[in-house]
TINUVEX-792990 format. One record per residue: x, y, z of N, C-alpha, C, O in turn. Coordinates in steps of 0.2 Angstrom, whole numbers, padded with zeros to 4 digits, always signed. Layout:
<rs>
XYZXYZXYZXYZ...
</rs>
This chain:
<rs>
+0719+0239+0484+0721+0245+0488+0717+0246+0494+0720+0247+0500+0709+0246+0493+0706+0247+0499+0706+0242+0504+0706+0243+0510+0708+0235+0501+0707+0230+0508+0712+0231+0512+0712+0230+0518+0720+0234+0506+0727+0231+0509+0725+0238+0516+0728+0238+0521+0722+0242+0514+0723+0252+0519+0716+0247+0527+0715+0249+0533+0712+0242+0525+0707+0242+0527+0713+0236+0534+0715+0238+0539+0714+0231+0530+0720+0228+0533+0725+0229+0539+0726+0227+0544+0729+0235+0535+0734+0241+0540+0730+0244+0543+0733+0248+0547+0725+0245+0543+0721+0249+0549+0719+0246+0553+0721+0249+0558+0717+0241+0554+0715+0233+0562+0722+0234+0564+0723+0236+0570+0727+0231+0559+0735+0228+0561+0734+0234+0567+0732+0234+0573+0736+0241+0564+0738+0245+0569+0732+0247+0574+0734+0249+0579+0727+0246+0573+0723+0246+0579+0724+0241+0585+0723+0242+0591+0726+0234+0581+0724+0230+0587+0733+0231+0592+0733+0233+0598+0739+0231+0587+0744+0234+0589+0742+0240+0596+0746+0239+0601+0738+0244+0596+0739+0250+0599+0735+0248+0604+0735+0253+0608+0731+0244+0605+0725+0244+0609+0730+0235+0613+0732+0230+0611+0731+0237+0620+0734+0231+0626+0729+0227+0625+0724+0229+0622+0731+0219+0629+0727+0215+0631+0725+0213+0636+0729+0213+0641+0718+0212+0636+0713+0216+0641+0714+0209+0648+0709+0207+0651+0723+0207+0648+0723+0202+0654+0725+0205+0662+0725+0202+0667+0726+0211+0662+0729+0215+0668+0723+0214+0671+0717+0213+0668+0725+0214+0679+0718+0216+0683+0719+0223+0686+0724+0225+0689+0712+0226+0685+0709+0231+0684+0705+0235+0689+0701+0232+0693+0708+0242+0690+0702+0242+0697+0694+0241+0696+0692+0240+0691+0691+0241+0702+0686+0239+0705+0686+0229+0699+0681+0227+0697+0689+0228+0699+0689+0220+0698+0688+0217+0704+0691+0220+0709+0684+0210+0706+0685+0207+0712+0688+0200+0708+0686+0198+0703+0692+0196+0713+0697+0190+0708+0696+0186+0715+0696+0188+0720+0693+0177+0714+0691+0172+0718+0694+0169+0716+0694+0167+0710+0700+0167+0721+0704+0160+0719+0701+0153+0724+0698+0153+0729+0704+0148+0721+0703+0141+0728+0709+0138+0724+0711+0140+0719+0711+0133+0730+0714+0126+0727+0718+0123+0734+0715+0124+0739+0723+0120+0734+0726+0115+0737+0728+0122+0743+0729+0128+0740+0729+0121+0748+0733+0125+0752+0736+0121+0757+0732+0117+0760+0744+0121+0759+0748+0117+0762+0752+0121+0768+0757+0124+0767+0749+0120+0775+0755+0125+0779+0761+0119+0782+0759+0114+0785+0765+0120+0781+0773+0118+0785+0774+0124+0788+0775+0129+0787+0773+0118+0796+0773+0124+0803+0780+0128+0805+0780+0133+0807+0787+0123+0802+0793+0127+0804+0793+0128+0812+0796+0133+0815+0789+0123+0815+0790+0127+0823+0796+0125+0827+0799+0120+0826+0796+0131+0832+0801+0131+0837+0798+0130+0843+0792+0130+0843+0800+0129+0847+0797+0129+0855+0801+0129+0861+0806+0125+0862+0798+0133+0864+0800+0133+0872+0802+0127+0873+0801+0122+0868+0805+0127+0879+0808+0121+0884+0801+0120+0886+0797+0125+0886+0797+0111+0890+0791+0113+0892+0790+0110+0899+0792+0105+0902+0787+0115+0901+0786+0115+0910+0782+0110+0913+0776+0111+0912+0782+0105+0915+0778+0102+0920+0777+0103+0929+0781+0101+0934+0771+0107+0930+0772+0107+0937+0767+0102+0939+0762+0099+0936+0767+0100+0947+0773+0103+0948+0779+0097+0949+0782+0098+0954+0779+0093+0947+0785+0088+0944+0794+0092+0944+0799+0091+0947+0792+0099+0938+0799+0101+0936+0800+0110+0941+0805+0113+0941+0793+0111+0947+0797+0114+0951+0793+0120+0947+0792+0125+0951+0791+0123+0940+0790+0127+0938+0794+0130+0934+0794+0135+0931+0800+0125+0933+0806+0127+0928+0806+0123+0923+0806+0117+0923+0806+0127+0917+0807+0123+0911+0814+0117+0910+0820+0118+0911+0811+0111+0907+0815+0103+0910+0819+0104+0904+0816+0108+0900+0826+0103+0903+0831+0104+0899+0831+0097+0892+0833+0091+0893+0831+0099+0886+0830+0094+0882+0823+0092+0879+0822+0087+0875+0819+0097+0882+0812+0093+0880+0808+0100+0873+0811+0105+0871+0804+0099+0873+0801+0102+0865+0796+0100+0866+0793+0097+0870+0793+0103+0859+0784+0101+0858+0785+0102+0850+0789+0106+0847+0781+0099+0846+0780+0096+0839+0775+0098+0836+0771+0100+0840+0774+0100+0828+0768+0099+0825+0771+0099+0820+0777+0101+0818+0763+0093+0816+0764+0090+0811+0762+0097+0806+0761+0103+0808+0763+0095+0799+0759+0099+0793+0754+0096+0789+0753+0091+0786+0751+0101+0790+0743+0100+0785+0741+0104+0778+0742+0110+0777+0736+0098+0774+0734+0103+0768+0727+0102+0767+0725+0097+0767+0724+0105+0766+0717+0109+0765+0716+0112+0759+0721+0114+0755+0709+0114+0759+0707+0118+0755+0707+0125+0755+0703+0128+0759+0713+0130+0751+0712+0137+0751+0706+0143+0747+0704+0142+0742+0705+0147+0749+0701+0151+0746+0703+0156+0747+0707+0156+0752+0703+0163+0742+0707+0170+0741+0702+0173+0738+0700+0170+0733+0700+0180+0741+0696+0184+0738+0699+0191+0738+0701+0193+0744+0700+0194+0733+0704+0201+0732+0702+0205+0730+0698+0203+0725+0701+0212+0733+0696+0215+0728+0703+0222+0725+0708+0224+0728+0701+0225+0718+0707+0230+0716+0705+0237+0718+0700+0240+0717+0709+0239+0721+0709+0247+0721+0709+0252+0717+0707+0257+0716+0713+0249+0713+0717+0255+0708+0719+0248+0704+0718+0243+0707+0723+0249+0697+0724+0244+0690+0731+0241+0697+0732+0235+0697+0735+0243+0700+0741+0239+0703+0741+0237+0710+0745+0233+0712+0735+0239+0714+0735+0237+0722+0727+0235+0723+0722+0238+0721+0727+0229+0729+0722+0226+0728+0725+0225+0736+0730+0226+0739+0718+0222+0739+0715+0221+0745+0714+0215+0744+0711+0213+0739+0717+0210+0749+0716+0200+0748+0714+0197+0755+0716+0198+0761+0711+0194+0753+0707+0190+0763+0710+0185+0759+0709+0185+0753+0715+0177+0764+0714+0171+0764+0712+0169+0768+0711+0171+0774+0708+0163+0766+0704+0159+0770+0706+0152+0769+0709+0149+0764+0704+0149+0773+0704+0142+0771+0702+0134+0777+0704+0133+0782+0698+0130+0773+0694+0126+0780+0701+0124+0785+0707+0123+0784+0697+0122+0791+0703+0123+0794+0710+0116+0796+0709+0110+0796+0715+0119+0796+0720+0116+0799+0719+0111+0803+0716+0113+0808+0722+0102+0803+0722+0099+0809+0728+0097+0810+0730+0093+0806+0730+0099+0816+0736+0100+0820+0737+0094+0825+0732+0094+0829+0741+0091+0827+0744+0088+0831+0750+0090+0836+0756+0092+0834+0749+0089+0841+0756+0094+0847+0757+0086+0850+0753+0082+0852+0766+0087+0850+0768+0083+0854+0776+0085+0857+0780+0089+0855+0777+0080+0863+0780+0082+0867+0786+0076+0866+0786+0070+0865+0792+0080+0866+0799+0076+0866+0803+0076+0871+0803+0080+0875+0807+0071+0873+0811+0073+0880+0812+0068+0886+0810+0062+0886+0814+0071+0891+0814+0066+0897+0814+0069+0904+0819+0072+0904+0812+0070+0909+0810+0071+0915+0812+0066+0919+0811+0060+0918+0815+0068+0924+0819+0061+0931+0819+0054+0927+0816+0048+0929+0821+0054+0923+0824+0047+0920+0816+0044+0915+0815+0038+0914+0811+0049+0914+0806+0045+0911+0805+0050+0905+0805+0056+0905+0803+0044+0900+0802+0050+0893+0796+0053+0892+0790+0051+0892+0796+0056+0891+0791+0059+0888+0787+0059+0879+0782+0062+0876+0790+0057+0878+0789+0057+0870+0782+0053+0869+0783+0047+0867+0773+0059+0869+0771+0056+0868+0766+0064+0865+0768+0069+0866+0759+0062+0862+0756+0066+0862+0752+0068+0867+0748+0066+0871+0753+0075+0865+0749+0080+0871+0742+0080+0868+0738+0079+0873+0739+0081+0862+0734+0083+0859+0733+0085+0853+0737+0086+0849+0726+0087+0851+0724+0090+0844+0721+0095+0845+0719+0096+0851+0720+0100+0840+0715+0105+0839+0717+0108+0830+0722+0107+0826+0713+0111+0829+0712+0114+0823+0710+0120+0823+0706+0122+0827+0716+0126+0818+0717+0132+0816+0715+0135+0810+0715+0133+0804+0714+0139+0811+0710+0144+0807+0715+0149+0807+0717+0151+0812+0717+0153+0801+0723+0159+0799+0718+0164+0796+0720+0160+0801+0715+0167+0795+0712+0172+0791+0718+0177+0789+0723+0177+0793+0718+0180+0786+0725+0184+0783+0723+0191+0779+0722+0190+0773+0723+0196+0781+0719+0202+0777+0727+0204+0774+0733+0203+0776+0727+0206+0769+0735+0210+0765+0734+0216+0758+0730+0215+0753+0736+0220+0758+0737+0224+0755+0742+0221+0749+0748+0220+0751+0740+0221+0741+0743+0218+0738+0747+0221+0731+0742+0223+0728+0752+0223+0728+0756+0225+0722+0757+0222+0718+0760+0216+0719+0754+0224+0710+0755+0219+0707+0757+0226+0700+0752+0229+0698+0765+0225+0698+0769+0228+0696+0766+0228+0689+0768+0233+0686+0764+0224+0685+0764+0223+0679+0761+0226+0672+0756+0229+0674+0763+0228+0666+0756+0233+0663+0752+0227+0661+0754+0221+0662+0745+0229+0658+0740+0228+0654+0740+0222+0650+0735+0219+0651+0748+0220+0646+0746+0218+0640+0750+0211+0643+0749+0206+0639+0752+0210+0649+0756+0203+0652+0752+0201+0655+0748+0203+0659+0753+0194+0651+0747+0188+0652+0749+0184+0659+0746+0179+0662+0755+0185+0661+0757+0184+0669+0758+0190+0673+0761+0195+0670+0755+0190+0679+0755+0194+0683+0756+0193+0691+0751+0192+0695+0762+0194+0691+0767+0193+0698+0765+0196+0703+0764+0202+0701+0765+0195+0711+0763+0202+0714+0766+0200+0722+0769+0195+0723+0766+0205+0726+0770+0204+0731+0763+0208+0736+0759+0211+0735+0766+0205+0743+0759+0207+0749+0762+0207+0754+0766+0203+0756+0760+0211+0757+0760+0214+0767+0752+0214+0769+0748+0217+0766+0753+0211+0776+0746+0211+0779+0746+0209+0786+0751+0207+0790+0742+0208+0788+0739+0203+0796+0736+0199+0796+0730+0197+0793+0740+0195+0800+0735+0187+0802+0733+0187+0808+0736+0189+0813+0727+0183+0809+0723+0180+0813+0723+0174+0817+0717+0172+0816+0727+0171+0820+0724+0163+0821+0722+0160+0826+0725+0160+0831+0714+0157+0825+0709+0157+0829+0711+0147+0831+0710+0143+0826+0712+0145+0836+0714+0139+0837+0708+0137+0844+0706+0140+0849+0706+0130+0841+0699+0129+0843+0698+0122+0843+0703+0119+0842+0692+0118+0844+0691+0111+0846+0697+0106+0847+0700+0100+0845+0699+0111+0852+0707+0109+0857+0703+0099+0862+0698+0097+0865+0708+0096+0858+0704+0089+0862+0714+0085+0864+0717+0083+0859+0714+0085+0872+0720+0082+0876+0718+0074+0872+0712+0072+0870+0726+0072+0873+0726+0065+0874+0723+0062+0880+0728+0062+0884+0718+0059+0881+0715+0054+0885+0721+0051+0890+0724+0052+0895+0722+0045+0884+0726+0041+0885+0734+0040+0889+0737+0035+0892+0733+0048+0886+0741+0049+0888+0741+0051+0896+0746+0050+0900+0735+0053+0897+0735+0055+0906+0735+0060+0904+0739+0064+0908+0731+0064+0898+0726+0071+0900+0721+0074+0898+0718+0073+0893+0719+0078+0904+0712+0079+0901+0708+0085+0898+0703+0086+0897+0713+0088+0898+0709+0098+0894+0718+0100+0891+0723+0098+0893+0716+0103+0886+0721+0105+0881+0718+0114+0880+0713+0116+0878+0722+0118+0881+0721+0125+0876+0727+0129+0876+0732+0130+0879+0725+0131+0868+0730+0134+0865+0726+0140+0864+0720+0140+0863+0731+0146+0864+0730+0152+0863+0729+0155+0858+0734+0154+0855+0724+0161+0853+0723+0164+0849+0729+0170+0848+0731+0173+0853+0731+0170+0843+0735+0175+0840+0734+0180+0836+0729+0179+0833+0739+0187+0835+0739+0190+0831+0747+0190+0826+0752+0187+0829+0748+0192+0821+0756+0193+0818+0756+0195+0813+0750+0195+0810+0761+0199+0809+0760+0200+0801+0762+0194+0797+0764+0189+0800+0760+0194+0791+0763+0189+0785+0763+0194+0779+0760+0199+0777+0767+0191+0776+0771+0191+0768+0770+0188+0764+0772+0182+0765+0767+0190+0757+0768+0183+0753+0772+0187+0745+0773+0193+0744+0773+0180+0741+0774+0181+0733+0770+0175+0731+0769+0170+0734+0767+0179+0724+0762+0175+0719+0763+0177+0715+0766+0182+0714+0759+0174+0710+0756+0175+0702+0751+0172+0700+0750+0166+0702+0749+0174+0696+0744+0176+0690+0747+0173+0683+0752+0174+0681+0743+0169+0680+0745+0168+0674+0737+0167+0670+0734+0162+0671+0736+0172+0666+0730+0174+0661+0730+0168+0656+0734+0168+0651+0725+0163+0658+0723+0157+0654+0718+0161+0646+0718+0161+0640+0713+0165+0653+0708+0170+0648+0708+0177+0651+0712+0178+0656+0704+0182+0648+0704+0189+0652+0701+0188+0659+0701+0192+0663+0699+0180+0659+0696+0182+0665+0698+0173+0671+0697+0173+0677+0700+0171+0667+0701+0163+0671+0709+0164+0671+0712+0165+0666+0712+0162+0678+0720+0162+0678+0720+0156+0682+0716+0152+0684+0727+0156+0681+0731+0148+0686+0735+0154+0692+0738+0159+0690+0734+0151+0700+0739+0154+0704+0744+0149+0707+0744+0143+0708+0747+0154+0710+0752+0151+0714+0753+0156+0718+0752+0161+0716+0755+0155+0726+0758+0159+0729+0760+0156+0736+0758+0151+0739+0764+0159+0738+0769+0157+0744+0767+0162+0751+0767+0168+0749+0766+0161+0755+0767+0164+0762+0770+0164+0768+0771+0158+0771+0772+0169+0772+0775+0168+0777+0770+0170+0783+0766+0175+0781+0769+0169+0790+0766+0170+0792+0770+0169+0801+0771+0164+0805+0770+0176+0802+0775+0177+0811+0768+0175+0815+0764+0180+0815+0767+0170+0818+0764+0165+0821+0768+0162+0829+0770+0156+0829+0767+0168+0835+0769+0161+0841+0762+0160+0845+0758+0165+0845+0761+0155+0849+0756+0153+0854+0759+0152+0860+0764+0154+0862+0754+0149+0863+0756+0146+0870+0750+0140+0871+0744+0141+0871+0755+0134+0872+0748+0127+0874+0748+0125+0882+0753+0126+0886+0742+0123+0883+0743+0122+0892+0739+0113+0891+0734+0112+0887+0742+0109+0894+0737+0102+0895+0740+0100+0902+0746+0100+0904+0732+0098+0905+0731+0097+0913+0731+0090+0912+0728+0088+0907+0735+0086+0917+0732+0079+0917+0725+0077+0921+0721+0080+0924+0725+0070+0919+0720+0070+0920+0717+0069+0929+0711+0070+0931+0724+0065+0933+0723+0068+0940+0721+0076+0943+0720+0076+0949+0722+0080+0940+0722+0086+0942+0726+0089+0945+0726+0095+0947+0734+0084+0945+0740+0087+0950+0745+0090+0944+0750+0093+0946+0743+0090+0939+0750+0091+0935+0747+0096+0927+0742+0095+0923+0752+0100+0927+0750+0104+0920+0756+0106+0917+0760+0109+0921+0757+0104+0911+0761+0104+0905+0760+0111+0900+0755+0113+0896+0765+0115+0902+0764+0122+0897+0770+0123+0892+0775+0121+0894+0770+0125+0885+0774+0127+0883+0772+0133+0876+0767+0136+0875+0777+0134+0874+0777+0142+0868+0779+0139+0861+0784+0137+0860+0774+0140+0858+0778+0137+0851+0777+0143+0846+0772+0146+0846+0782+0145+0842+0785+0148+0837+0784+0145+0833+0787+0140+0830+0778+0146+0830+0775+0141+0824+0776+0144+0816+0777+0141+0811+0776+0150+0815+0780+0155+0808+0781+0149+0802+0786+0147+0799+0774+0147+0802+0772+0143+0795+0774+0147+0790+0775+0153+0790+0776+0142+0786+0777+0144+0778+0771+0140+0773+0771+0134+0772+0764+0145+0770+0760+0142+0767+0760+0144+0759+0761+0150+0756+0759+0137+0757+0760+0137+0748+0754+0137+0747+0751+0136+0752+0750+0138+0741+0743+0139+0739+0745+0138+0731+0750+0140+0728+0740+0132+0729+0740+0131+0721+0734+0131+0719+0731+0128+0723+0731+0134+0712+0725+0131+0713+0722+0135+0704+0725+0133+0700+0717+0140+0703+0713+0144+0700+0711+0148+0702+0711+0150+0708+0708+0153+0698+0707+0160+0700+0703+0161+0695+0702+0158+0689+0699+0168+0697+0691+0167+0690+0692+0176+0692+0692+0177+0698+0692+0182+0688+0692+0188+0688+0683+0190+0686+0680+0190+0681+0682+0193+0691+0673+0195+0689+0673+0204+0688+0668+0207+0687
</rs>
């Protein structure tokens, strides 16, 4: 009799007492893993003066490739449901290139490289109670992107390249899935309103190539996550 009452007394405590996978205010949570951005970009018509007059040449565009790096996410909790999240991650290498034709000659070559940098600050929700070992969350915030060791195609006939620093919001959805109280698997997806402007001068001095690109990456992030 005493064991069976010693018994239903754990059962209903453990019952009554959640599982301690929620994340919790003042919790700080470090994720890393693979980070992949697909740029989706748009762009201006692009200007060659003074060849095109100062008028954008009809038909012509500018490119970039996608890249994957290493991601890093640091969150801190405010409260057990909203958390503060910075992304980071090493930087992005970008390729720009141009499409098209000017007085009967093509243009389809590259303009250049450089490499970007997003920092991402967001304000983050995460709906769930205590006792779910997955935990889903949605975020609004600001992006940064810092675009740097800009290096023109030589080859192609030029010699200086710069792209413009930005600012934009982004959006993402993720989750959490509690391996332990304190080790997770994540996933998360972002949107990120991102436009620029690239300028590359040739390398005679007589001619500069400008255009706008609408670059409104969409970055995925997979990786681990450790709750301290």
């Amino acid at each position: 009799m005493r064991k069976t009452l010693i018994a239903t007394t754990l059962l209903a405590t453990a019952a009554a007492t959640p599982a301690a996978f929620a994340h919790q205010a003042g919790d700080i949570i470090v994720r890393a893993g693979a980070i992949h951005l697909s740029t989706n970009e748009s762009s201006s018509k692009i200007k060659v003066n003074p060849l095109s007059g100062n008028q954008k040449i009809p038909g012509t565009k500018a490119t970039l490739n996608n890249d994957t790096q290493l991601g890093l996410n640091f969150a801190y909790m405010v409260t057990d449901h909203i958390g503060i999240e910075l992304l980071a991650a090493s930087p992005f290498e970008l390729t720009a290139k141009q499409k098209g034709t000017l007085q009967g000659m093509g243009l389809d070559s590259k303009l250049g490289k450089f490499k970007a940098l997003p920092p991402t600050l967001s304000a983050v929700y995460y709906p769930m109670n205590k006792a779910s070992a997955f935990q889903p969350y949605v975020g609004l915030g600001v992006n940064r992107t810092l675009f740097f060791n800009e290096k023109a195609n030589k080859s192609g006939g030029y010699s200086a390249m710069r792209v413009q620093n930005t600012w934009g919001w982004a959006a993402q959805v993720g989750a959490d899935y509690m391996l332990t109280d304190n080790l997770m698997l994540n996933g998360q997806v972002r949107y990120i309103d991102m436009s620029t402007k690239a300028r590359v001068d040739a390398l005679d001095g007589t001619q500069t190539a400008k255009v706008k690109l609408d670059v409104k990456p969409v970055v995925y992030m997979l990786g681990l996550g450790y709750k301290f």
